[in-house]
One Martini backbone bead per residue (centre of mass of N, CA, C, O) as a GRO file, in nm:
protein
  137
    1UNK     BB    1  -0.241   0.038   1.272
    2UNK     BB    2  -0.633  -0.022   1.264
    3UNK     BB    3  -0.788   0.147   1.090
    4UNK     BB    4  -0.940   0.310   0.857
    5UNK     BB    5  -1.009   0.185   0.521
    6UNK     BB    6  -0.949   0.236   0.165
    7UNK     BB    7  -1.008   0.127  -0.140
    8UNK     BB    8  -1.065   0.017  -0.446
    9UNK     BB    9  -1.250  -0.188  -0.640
   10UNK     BB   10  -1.002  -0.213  -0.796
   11UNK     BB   11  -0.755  -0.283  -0.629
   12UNK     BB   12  -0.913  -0.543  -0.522
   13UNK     BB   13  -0.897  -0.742  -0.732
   14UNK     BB   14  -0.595  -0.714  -0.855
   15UNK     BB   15  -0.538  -0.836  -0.591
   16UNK     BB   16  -0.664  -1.110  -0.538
   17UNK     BB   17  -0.530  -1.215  -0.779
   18UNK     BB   18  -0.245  -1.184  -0.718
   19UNK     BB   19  -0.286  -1.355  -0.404
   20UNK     BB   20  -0.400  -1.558  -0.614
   21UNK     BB   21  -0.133  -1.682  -0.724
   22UNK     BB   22   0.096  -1.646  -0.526
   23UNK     BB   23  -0.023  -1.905  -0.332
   24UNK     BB   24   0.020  -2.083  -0.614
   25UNK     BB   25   0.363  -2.001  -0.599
   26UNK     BB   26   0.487  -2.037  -0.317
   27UNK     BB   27   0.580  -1.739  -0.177
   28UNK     BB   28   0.807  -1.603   0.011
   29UNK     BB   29   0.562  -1.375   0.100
   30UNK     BB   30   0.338  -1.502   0.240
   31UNK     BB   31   0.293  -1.334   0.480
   32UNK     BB   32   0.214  -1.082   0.318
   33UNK     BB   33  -0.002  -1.225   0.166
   34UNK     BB   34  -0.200  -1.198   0.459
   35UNK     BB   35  -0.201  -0.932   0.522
   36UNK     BB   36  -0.313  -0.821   0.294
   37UNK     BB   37  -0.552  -1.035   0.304
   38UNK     BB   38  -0.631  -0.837   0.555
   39UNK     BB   39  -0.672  -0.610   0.473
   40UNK     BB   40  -0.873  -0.554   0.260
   41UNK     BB   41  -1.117  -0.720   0.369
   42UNK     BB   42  -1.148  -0.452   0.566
   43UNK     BB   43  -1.215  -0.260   0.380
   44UNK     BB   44  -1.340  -0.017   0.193
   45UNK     BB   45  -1.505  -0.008  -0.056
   46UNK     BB   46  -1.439   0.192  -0.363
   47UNK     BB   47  -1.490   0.411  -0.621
   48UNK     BB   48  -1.276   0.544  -0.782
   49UNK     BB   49  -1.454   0.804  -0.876
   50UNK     BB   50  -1.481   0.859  -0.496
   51UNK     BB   51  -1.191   0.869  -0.413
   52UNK     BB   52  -0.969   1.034  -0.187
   53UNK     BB   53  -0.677   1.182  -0.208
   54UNK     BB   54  -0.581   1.087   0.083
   55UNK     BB   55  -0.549   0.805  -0.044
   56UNK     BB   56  -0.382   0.510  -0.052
   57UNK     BB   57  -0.319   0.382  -0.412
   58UNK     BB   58  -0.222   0.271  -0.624
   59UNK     BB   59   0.053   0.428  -0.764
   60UNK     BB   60   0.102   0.619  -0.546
   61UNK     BB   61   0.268   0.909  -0.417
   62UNK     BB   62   0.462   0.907  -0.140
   63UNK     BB   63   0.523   1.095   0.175
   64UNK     BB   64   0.720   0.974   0.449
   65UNK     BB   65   0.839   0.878   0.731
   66UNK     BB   66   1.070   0.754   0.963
   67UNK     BB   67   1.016   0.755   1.321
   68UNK     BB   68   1.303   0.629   1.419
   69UNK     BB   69   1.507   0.823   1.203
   70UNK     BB   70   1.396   1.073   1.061
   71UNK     BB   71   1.319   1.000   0.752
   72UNK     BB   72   1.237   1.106   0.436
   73UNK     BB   73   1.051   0.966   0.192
   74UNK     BB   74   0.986   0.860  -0.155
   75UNK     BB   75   0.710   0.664  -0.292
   76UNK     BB   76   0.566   0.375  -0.451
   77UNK     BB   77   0.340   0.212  -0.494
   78UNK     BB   78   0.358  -0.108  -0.642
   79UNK     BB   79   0.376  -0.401  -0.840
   80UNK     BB   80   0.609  -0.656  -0.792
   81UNK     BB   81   0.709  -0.592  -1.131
   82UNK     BB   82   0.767  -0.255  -1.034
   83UNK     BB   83   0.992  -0.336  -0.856
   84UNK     BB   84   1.242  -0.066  -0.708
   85UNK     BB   85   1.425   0.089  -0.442
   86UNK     BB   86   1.607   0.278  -0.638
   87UNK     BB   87   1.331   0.456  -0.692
   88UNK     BB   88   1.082   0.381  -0.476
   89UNK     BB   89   0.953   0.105  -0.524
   90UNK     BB   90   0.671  -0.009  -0.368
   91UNK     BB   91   0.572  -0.331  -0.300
   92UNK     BB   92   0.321  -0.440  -0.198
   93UNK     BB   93   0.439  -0.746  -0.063
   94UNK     BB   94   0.543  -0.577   0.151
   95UNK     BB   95   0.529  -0.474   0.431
   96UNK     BB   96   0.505  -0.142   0.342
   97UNK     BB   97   0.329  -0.202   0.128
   98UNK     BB   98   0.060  -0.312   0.284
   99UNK     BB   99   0.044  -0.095   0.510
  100UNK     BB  100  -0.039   0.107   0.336
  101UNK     BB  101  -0.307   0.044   0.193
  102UNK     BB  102  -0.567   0.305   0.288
  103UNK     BB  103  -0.394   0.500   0.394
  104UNK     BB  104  -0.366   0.834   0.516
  105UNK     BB  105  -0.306   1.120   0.546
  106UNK     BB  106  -0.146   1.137   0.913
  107UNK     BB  107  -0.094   0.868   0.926
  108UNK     BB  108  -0.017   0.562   1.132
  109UNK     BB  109   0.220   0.298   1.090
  110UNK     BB  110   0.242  -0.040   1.116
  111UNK     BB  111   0.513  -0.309   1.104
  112UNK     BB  112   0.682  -0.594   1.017
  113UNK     BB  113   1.029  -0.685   1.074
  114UNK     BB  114   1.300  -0.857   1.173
  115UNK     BB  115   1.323  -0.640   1.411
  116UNK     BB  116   1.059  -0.541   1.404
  117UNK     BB  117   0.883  -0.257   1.467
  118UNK     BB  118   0.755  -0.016   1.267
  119UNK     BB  119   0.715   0.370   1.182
  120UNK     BB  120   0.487   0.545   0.977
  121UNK     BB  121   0.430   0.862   0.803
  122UNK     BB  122   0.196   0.994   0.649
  123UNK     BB  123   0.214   1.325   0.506
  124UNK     BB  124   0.140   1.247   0.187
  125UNK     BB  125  -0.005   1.305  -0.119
  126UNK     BB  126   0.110   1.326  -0.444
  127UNK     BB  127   0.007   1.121  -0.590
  128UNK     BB  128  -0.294   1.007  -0.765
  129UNK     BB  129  -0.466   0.799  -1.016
  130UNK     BB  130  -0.746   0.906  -0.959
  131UNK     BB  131  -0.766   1.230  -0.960
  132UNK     BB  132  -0.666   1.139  -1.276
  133UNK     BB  133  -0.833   0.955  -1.429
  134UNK     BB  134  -0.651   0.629  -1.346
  135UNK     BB  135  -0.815   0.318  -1.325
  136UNK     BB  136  -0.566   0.148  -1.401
  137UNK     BB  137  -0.291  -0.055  -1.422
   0.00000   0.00000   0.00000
């Protein structure tokens, strides 16, 4: 899916430097940081005490679905040193890191994986770190 996205103008700086660091160590991740930065690079920035809570924003806690298997799983978009599969923290990073972020409640987004194109639904926004006034990384 290639809607409308939103990020935080804070959320943005923190990729953008993400980004020029990671490209900096010739990272392994390198599609995925091509990606997230056509990603940013076309969101509309908002402020962060303006961003609605239905929008997925760094360490958002949120619940989506895998469209292809019907399975819900509850995750945590996070910094790629937060990341830890076994407890749902997904990396910025990763394939389904970059295609969050941006995307709000009821949105389908696709996404590549080795095996070819992935769909997950996001479902709801449990936790936005913006709505309780946590502006910060």
């Amino acid at each position: 899916m290639k809607g409308d996205i939103q990020i935080t103008e804070l959320d943005y700086i923190w990729l953008c430097n993400l980004i020029n660091s990671a490209r900096d160590k010739q990272s392994a991740e390198l599609k995925n940081i091509e990606v997230l930065g056509s990603e940013i690079r076309r969101a509309k920035k908002v402020d962060s005490k303006e961003i609605t809570s239905e929008f997925v924003t760094m360490n958002s806690l949120i619940e989506v679905t895998d469209l292809d298997k019907e399975i819900k799983m509850i995750i945590k978009l996070v910094y790629p040193e937060d990341a830890d599969f076994k407890k749902g923290f997904i990396s910025i990073l990763s394939p389904l890191g970059s295609a969050l972020l941006g995307y709000k409640a009821e949105d389908i987004i696709s996404f590549e994986v080795p095996k070819g194109i992935k769909e997950i639904r996001i479902n709801k926004i449990i936790y936005q770190p913006e709505v309780n006034g946590e502006y910060t990384v």
